[in-house]
C-alpha positions as CSV (number, residue, x, y, z in Angstrom):
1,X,25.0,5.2,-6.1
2,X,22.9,8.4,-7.2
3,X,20.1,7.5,-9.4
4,X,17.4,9.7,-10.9
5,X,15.0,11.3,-8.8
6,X,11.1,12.2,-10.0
7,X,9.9,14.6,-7.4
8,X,6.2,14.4,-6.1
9,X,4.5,17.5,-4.5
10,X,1.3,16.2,-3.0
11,X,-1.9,18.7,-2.2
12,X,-3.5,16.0,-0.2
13,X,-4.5,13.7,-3.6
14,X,-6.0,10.5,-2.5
15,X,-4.0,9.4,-6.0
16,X,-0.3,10.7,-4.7
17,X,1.0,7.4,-4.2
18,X,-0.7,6.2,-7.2
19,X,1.5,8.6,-8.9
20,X,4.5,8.0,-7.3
21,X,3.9,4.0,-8.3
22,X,2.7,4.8,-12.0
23,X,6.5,6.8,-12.2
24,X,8.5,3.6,-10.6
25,X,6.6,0.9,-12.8
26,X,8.5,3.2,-15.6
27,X,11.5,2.1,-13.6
28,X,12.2,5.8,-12.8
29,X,12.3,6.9,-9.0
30,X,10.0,8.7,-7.5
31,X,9.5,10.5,-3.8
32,X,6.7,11.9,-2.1
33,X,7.3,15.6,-1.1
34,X,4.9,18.1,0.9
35,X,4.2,21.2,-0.1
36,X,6.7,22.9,2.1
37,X,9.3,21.1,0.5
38,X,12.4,24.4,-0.9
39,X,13.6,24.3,-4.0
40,X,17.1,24.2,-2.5
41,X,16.0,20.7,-1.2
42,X,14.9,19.3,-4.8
43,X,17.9,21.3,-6.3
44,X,20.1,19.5,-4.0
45,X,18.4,15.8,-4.9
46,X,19.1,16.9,-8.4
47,X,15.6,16.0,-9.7
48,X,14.9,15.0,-13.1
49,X,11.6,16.6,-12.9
50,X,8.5,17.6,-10.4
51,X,5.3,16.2,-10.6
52,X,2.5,18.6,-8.7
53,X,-0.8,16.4,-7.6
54,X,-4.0,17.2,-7.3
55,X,-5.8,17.9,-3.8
56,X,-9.2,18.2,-2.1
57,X,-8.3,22.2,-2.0
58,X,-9.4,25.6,-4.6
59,X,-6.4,27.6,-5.5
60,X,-8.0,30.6,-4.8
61,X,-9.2,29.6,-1.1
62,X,-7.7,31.1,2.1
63,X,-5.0,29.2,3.1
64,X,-4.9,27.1,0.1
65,X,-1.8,24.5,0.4
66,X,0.9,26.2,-2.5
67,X,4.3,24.7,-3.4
68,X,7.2,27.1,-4.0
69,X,6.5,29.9,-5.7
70,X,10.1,29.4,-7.2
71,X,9.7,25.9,-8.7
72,X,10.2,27.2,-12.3
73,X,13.6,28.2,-11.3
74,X,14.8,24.6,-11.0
75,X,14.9,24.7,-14.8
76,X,13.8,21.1,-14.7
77,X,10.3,19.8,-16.2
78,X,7.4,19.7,-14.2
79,X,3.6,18.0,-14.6
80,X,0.6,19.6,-12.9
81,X,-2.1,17.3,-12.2
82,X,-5.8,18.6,-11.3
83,X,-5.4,21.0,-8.7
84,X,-1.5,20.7,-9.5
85,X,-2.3,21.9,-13.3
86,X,-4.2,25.1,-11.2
87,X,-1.2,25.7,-9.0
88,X,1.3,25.8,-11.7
89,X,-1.2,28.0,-14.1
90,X,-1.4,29.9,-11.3
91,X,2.2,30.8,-10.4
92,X,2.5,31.4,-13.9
93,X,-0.1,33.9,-14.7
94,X,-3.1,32.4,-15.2
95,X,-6.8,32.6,-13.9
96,X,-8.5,29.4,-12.3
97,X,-12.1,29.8,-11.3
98,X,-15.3,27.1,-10.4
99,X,-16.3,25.4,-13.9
100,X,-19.4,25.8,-14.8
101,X,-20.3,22.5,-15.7
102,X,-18.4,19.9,-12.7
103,X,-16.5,17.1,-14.6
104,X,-16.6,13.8,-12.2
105,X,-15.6,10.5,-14.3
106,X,-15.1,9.6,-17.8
107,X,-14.9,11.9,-20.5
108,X,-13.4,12.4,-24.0
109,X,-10.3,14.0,-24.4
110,X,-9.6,16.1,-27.4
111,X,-6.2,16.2,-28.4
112,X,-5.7,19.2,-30.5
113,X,-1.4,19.4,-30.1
114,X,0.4,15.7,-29.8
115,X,4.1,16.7,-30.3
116,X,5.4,15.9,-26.9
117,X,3.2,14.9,-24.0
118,X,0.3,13.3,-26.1
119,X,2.8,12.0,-28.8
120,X,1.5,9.1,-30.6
121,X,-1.9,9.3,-28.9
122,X,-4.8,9.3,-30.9
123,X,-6.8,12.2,-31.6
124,X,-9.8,11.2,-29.3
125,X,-9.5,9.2,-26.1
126,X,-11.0,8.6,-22.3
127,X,-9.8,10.6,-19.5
128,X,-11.1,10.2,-15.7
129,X,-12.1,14.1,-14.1
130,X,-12.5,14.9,-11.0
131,X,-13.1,18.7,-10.6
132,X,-15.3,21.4,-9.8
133,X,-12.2,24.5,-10.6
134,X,-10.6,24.9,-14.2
135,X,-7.7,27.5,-15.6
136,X,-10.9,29.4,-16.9
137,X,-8.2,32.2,-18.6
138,X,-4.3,31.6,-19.9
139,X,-2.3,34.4,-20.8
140,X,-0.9,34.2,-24.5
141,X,2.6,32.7,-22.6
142,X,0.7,29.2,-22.6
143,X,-0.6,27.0,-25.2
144,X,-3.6,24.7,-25.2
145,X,-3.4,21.3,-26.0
146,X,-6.6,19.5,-24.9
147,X,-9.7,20.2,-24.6
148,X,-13.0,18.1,-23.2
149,X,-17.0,19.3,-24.1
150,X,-17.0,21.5,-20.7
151,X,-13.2,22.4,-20.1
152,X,-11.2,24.0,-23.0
153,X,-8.2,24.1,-21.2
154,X,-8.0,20.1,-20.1
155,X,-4.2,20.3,-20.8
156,X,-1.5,23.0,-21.7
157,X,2.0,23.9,-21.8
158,X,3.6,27.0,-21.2
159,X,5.8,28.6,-23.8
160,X,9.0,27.8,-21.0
161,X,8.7,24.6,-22.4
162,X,9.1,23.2,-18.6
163,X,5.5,23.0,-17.3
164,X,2.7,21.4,-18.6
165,X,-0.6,20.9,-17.0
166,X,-3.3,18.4,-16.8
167,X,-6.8,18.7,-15.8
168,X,-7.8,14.8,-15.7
169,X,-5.6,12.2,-13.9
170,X,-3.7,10.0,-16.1
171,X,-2.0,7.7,-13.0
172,X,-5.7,5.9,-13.1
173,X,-6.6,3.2,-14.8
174,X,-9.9,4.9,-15.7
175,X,-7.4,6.7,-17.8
176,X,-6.4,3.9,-20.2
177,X,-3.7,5.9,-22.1
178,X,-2.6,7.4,-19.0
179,X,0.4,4.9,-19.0
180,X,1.9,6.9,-22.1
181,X,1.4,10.3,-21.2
182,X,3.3,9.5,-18.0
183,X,5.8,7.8,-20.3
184,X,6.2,10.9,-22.7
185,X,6.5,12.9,-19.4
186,X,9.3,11.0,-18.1
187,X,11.2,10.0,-21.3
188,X,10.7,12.7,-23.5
189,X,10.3,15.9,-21.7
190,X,12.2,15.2,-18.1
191,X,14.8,12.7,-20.7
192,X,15.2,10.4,-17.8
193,X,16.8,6.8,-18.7
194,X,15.1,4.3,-16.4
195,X,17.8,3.4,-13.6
196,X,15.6,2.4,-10.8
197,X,16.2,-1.4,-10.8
198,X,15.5,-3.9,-7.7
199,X,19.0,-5.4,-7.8
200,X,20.6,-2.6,-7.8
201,X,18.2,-1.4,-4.8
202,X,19.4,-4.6,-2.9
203,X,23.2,-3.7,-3.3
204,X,22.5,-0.1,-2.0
205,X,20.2,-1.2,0.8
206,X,23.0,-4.0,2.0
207,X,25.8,-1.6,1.9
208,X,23.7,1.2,4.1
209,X,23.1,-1.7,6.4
210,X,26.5,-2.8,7.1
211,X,27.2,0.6,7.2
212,X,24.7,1.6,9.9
213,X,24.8,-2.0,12.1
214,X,28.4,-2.7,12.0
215,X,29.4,-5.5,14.9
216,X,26.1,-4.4,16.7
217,X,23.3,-7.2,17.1
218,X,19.9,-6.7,14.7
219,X,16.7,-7.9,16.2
220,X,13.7,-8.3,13.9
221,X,10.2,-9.4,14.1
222,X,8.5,-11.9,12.3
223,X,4.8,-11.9,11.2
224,X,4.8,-14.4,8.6
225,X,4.0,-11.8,6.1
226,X,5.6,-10.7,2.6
227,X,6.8,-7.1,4.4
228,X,8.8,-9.0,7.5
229,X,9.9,-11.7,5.6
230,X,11.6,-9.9,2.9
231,X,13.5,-7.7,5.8
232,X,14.9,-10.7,7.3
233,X,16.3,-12.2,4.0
234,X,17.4,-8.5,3.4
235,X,18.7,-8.1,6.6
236,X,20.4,-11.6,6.5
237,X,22.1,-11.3,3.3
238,X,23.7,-7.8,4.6
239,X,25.0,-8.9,7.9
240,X,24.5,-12.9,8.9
241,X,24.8,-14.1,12.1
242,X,24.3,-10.6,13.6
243,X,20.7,-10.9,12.8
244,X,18.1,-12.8,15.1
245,X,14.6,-13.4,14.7
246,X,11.8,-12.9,17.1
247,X,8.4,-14.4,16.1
248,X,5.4,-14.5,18.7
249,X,3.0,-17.1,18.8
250,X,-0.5,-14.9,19.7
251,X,-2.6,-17.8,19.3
252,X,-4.4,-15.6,16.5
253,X,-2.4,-17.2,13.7
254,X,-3.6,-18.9,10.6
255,X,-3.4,-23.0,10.6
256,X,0.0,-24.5,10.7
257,X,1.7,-20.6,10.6
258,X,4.1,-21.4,13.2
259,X,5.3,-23.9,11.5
260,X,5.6,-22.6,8.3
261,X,8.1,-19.8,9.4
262,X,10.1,-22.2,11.3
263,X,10.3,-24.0,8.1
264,X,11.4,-21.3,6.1
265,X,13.5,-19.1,8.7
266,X,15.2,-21.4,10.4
267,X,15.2,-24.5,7.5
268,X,16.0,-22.7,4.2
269,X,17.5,-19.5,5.8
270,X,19.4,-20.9,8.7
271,X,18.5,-17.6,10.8
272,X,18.4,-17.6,14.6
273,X,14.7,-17.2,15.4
274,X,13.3,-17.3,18.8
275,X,9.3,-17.9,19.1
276,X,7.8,-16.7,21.8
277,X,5.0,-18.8,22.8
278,X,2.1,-16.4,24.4
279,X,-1.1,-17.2,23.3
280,X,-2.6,-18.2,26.4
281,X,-2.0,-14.4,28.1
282,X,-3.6,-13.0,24.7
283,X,-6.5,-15.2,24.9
284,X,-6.7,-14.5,28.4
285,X,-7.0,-10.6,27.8
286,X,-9.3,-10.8,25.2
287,X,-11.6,-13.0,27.0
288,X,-15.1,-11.2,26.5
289,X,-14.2,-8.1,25.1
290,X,-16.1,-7.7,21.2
291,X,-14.9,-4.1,19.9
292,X,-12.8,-4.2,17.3
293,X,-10.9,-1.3,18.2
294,X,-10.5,-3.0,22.6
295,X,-8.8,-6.0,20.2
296,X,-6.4,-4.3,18.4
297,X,-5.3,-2.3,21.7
298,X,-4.9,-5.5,23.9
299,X,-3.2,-7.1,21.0
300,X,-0.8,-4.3,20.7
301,X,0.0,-4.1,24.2
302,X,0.6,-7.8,24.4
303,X,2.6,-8.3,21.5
304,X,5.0,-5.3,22.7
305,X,5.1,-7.5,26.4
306,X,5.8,-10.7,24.6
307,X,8.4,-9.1,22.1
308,X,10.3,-7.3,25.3
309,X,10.5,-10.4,27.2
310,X,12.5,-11.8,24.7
311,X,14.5,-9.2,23.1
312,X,16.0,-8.9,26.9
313,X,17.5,-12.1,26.6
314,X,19.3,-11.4,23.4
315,X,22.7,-9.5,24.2
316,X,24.3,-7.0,22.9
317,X,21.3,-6.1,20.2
318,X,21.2,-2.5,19.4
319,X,19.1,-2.1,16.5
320,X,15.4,-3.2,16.0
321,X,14.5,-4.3,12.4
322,X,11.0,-3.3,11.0
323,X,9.1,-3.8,7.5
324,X,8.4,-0.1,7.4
325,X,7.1,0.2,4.0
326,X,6.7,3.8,2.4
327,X,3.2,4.2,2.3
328,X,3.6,3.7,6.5
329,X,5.6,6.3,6.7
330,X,3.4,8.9,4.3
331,X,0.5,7.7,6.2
332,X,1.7,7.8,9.8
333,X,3.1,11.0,9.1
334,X,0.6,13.6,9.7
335,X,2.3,14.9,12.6
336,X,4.8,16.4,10.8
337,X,2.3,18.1,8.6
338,X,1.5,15.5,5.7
339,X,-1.8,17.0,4.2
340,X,-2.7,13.0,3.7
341,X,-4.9,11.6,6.4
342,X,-3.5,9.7,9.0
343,X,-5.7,6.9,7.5
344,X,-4.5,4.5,10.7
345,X,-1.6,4.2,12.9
346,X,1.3,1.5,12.2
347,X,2.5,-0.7,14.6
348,X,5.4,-0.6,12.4
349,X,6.1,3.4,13.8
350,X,4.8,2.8,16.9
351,X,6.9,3.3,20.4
352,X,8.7,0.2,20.6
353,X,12.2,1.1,20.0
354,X,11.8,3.9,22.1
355,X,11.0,1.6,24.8
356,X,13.5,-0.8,24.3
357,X,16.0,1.5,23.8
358,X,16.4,0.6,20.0
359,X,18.3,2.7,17.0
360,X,15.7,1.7,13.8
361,X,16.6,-0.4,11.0
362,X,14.3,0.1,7.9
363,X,15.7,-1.1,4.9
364,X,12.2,-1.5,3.1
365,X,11.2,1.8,3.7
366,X,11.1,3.5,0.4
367,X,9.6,0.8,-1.0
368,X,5.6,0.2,-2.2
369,X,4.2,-3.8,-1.6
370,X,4.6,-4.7,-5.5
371,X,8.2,-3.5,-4.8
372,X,8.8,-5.5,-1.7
373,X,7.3,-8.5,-3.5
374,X,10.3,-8.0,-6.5
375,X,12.9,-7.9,-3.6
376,X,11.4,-11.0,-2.4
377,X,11.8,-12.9,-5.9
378,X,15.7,-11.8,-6.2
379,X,16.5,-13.2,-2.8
380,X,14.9,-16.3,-3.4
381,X,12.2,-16.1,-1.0
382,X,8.9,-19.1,-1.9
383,X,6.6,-17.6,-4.3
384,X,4.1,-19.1,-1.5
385,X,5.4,-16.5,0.8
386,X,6.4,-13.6,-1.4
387,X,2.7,-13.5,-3.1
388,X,1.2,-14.3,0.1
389,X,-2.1,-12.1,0.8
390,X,-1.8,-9.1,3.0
391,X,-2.9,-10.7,6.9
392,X,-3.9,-8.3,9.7
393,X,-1.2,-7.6,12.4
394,X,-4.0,-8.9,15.4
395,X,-4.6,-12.0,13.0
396,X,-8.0,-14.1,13.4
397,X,-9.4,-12.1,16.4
398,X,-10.2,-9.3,14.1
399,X,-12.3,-12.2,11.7
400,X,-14.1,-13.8,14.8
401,X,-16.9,-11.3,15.0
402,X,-17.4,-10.4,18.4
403,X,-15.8,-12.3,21.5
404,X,-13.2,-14.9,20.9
405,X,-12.4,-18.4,22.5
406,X,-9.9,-20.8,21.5
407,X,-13.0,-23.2,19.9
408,X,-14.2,-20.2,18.2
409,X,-10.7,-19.3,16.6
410,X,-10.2,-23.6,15.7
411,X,-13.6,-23.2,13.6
412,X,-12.5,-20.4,11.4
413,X,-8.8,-21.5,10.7
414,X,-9.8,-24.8,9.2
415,X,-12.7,-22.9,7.2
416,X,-10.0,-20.6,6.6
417,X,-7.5,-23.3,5.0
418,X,-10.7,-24.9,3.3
419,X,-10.8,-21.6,1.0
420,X,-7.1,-20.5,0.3
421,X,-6.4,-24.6,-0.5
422,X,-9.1,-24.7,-3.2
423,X,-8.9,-21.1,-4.4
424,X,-5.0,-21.7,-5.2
425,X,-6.6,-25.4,-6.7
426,X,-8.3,-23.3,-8.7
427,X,-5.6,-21.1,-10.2
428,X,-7.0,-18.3,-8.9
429,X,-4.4,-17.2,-5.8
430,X,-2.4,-14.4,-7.9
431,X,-5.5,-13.6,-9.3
432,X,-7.7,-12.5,-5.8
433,X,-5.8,-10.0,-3.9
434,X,-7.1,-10.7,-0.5
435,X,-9.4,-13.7,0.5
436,X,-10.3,-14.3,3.9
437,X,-13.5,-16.1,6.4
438,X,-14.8,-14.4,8.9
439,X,-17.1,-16.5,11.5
440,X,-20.1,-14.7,12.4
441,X,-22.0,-14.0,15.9
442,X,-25.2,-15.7,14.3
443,X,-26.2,-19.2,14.5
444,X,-28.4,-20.4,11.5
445,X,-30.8,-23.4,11.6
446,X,-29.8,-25.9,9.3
447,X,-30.4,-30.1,8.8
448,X,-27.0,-32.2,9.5
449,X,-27.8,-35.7,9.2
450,X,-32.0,-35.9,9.1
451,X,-31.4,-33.8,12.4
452,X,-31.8,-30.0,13.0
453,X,-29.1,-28.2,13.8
454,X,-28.1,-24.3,15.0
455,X,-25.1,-23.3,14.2
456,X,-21.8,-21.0,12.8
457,X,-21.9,-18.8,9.9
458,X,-19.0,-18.4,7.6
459,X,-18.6,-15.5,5.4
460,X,-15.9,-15.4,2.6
461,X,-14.6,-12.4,1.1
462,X,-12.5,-12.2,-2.0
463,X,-11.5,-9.0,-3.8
464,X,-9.2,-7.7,-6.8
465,X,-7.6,-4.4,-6.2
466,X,-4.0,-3.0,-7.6
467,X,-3.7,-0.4,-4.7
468,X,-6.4,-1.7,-1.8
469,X,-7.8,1.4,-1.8
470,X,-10.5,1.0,-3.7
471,X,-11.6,-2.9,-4.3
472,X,-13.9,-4.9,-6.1
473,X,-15.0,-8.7,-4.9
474,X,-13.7,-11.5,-6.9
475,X,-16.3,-13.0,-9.1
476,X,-15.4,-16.3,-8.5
477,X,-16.5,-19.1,-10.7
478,X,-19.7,-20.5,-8.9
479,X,-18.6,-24.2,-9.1
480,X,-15.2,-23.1,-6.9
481,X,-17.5,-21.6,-4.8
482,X,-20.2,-24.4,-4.3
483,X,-16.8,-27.0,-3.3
484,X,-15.6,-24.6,-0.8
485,X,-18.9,-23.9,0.5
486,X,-19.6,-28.0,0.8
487,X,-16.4,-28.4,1.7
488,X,-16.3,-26.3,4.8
489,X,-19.8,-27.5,6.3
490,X,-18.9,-31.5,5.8
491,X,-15.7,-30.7,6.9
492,X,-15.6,-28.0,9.5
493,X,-17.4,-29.1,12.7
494,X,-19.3,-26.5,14.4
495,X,-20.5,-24.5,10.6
496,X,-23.6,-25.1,8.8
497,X,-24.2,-22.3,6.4
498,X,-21.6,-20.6,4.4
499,X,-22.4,-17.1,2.2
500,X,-20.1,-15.1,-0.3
501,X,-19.9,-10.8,0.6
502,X,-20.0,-9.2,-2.8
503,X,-19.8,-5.4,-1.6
504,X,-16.9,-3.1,-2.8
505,X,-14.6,-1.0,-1.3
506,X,-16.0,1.7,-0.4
507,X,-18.4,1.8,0.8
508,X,-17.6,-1.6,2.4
509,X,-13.9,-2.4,3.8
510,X,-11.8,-5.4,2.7
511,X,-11.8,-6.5,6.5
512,X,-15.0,-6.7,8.3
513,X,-13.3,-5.5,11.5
């Protein structure tokens, strides 16, 4: 099925796949293009419209990252944000220069023309800056329609009708009436319709897979989390029997994990898994070694051994299945010139199939998380497992600060239960985006019994976040707090003092390894 297309050019924003979310919660599709992208490539998508984003970058620099000088010729509507509104000015005639006042956070917007992209806004409202350039002069082909105390030309529109130009970023939620303007932009000026539904997704994605796998054998791997488990329940809808499960016991799983994917996979889904039992050779190779990094490595390396010794016993298996999401691929894609930083690579598109001789099956990889989770809902996936919180692919050994042992790794997953059993108590689950314990490489005296005693710390971190790239910790109500706290040091063996991390990301990280 064709369906309507929002095309996003992205300067190196650290908001581009904020904006490509803001378009699809509009239920209009949206993909992430680089600069480089021809218009012959967006003409043959058949865009609806083009939406330019901001960037680190001035226009007027030397080697300053530039679209298509040609992108008016699309005839299609398109939205400059930031250093996107600068481009497009640009191109069009206009002079962009350093402001002389900086704008960096909230400021009031003046609304002096709200016909079209500002309709029913009010006159005055908050807008989030981030800028040191500004279209300092327009040529009398444009038309001003905001303004802020330091930057008269905070939006415009040029007489073409087809570009209009923001200085602030409405895809924040520092923007509060960013929502509508995107809205406006979407429905009114690009007149798309709305067509980008999950069930209709699902269809599409199990007629490409049938399509791609035909008799051929599908081998996936299983984590546990949201991202696998909705490409097994995918995958098994499209083709059945031909798909079997591989899901490797590392011995660095939360408590009863193991069995809770049996449960599901095998019990409600009636899929052919195989568990690989390895966690003795991880523990083995991660005996003594602290750096985070030296973890994740070993890990790696082990999991790719334990998942080739059993994908060799599986015949006639062609393809490898992987939860590739889309913000993977953007992010592990600076090779191929993405002005984004390669923030981290992705076991998900690493060199396994290569090495196992594997064509890729990706069926979630256009998708962002709160997508994945919708797909999850329509196939009847546990609400437990669909909303489950995002868990690190080398599990507990990146929580156990510095070296880990088996007793080390039994202390923290009962303190670990103790918090995610009385914060879903509590009602607060959907509410906290992440929560997690970390055990700490400091004993603490403490008095157990009339009797002194030295031992474990456990630190709990909770945050709230929509995209995880920016996070704040979860102010949990204190009596929550106090029962998980008592609960962990009566119940937990080995744990006397239990503290609550309250920094924000940044400058702090959600994980502490």
């Amino acid at each position: 099925m064709s369906r309507e297309v929002i095309a996003i050019i992205d300067f190196g924003s650290q908001y581009g796949q904020l904006i490509a979310r803001r378009v699809r919660e509009h239920k209009v599709y949206s993909q992430i293009y680089q600069p480089s992208v021809k218009i012959e490539k967006l003409a043959q998508l058949g865009v609806k419209g083009i939406i330019l984003s901001g960037g680190p970058a001035s226009v007027y620099a030397e080697n300053a990252p530039m679209c298509d000088s040609r992108i008016f010729e699309l005839g299609v509507p398109v939205l400059g944000i930031c250093y996107g509104m600068q481009i497009g000015c640009k191109i069009l005639g206009a002079e962009v220069k350093p402001a002389h006042s900086r704008e960096y956070g909230r400021t009031t917007l003046e609304i002096s023309d709200s016909s079209d992209l500002f309709k029913m806004l009010p006159e005055h409202t908050m807008v989030w800056m981030s800028h040191g350039d500004q279209v300092n002069q327009l040529t009398d082909d444009f038309r001003s329609l905001a303004a802020t105390p330091t930057c008269p030309y905070a939006a415009v529109r040029h007489k073409n009708g087809k570009f209009f130009g923001v200085q602030f970023h409405p895809e924040v939620t520092h923007t509060p009436k960013g929502t509508e303007i995107l809205r406006n932009f979407l429905y009114d000026i690009c007149e798309c319709s709305g067509d980008w539904q999950m069930s209709d997704f699902i269809e599409e994605t199990v007629a490409k897979v049938r399509k791609q796998v035909g008799k051929d054998t599908v081998i996936c791997g299983l984590s546990g989390g949201v991202d696998s488990a909705v490409t097994a329940a995918l995958l098994h809808k499209a083709i059945g029997d031909q798909l079997v499960c591989i899901f490797v016991n590392n011995g660095l799983l939360r408590k009863n994990e193991r069995e809770s994917v049996e449960s599901m996979f095998r019990g409600h889904f009636h899929i052919d898994l195989h568990t690989v039992d390895w966690a003795d050779k991880f523990l083995e190779k991660l005996a003594g070694v602290t750096e985070p990094q030296e973890k994740r490595k070993i890990i790696g390396a082990e999991f790719i051994a334990a998942f080739k010794s059993e994908a060799g016993k599986i015949e006639d298996a062609k393809f490898l299945a992987q939860g590739t999401l889309y913000p993977d691929v953007i992010e592990s894609g600076n090779k191929d010139g993405n002005l984004a930083a390669n923030i981290k690579l992705h076991h998900n598109v690493g060199g396994l199939p290569e090495q196992l001789g594997f064509e890729l099956v990706e069926p979630l990889r256009d998708l962002f998380k709160d997508e994945v989770r919708l797909v999850g809902e329509y196939l009847g996936l546990p609400e437990s497992m669909v909303w489950r919180h995002p868990f690190p692919g080398p599990g507990l050994a990146v929580r156990v600060i510095g070296d880990i042992t088996e007793a080390k790794l039994a202390v923290l997953r009962e303190a670990d239960d103790i918090l995610i059993e009385e914060i879903t108590a509590a009602g607060l689950y959907r509410q906290i985006s992440q929560a997690l314990a970390v055990l700490l490489p400091v004993g603490t005296v403490g008095v157990m019994g009339d009797e002194r005693s030295y031992e474990h710390v456990i630190a709990l971190r909770c945050v709230e976040t929509t995209d995880f790239m920016t996070a704040d910790f979860s102010a949990i109500p204190h009596e929550v707090l106090g029962r998980i706290a008592s609960r962990i040091i009566n119940e937990v063996r080995g744990v006397n003092r239990v503290v609550y991390d309250i920094s924000s990301k940044p400058p702090a990280t959600i994980e502490w390894e």
